[in-house]
Structures are given as structure tokens and as C-alpha cells.
C-alpha positions in Angstrom: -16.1 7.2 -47.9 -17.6 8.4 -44.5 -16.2 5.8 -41.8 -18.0 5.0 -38.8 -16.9 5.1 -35.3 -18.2 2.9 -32.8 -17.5 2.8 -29.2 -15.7 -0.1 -27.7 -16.9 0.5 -24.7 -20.6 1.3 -22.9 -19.4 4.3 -20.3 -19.3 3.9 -17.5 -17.7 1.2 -17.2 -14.8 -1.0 -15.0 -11.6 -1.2 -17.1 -8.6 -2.1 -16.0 -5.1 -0.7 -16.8 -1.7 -2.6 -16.4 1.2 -0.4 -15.6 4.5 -2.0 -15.8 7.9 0.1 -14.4 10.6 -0.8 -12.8 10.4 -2.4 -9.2 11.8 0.3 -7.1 11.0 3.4 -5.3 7.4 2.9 -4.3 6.2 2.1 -7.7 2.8 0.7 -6.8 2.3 4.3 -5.1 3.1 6.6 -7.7 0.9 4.6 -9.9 -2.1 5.0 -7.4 -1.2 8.3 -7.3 -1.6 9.6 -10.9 -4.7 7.4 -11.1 -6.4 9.4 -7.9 -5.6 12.6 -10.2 -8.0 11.2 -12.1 -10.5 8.9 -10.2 -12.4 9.1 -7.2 -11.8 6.5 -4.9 -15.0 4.6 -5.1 -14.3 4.6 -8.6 -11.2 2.1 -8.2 -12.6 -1.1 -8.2 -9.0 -3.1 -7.0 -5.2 -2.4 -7.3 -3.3 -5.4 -8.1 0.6 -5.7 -8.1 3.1 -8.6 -8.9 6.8 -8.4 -9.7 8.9 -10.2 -12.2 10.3 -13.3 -12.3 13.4 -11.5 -11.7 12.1 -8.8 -9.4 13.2 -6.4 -11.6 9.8 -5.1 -12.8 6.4 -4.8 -11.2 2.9 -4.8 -12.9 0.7 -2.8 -11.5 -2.9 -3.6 -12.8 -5.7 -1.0 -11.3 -9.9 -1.5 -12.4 -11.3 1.5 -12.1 -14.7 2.9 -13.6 -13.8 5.2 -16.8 -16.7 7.6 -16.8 -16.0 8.4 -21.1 -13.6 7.8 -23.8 -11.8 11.2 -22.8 -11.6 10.1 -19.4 -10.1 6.8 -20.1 -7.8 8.4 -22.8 -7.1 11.7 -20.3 -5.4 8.9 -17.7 -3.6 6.7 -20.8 -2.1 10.0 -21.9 -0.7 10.7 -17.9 0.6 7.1 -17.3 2.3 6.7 -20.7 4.2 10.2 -20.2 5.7 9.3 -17.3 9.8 8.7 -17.5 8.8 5.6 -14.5 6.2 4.3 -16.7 7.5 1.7 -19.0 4.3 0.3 -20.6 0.7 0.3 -20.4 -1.7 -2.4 -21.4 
């Protein structure tokens, strides 16, 4: 049985990307930082931080405008490699 795939998304288009790691050595800017190996910076819409109740963690949640699926996937792939990264949403 032939499956179809259908696209989630309409590209381009703003998504936005929660990174959570732990709150310490300049977190917010290494996640900036692997997302401008990817995106231009008119394509990052906003960059939003907050820690934990406990401080222990920060969530760093960055909109940006994913061009295609591969693009979207191509910067998943980077942040969920990453030994800081604990999860991505």
C-alpha cells in the first residue's frame, strides 16, 4: 500500500525551536550560535530565554523562518548532537 506524505508545514515559514540545556556557560549564546550556522539573521524572528524554577536549566526558544523540510531537519540534527543540548521541542 503506497502511503502518502504530506507536509506539515507550507515553506517558508516561522517555526520556532525550544532548546533546553543546562544554565551555565553562555548557554543562550551557543544556542544562537549553531542557529546563525544555519540562518541568516533576518531570518530569526526572536530569541527567547527563561531558566528553571531552580535555575538549574534554561529554555532557550528561537522563531526563525525554515526555508524547507531539509533546512528545518539540517538544524534539529545540529542542536540534538550537541553534548550541551539536553532536549529540543
Amino acid at each position: 500500500m503506497e502511503q502518502l506524505q504530506r507536509e506539515v508545514y507550507d515553506f517558508p515559514t516561522a517555526i520556532p525551536l525550544k532548546v533546553i540545556g543546562r544554565n551555565e556557560d553562555e548557554f543562550e549564546r551557543f544556542v544562537v550560535g549553531l542557529f546563525r550556522k544555519h540562518v541568516e539573521e533576518p531570518e530569526v524572528e526572536a530569541v527567547f530565554s527563561r531558566p528553571s524554577r531552580g535555575d538549574t536549566y534554561l529554555s532557550v526558544t528561537v522563531t526563525f523562518v525554515a526555508r524547507s523540510r531539509e533546512h528545518l531537519d539540517s538544524i534539529y540534527q545540529e542542536l540534538s548532537s550537541s553534548e550541551r543540548v539536553l532536549m529540543v521541542i
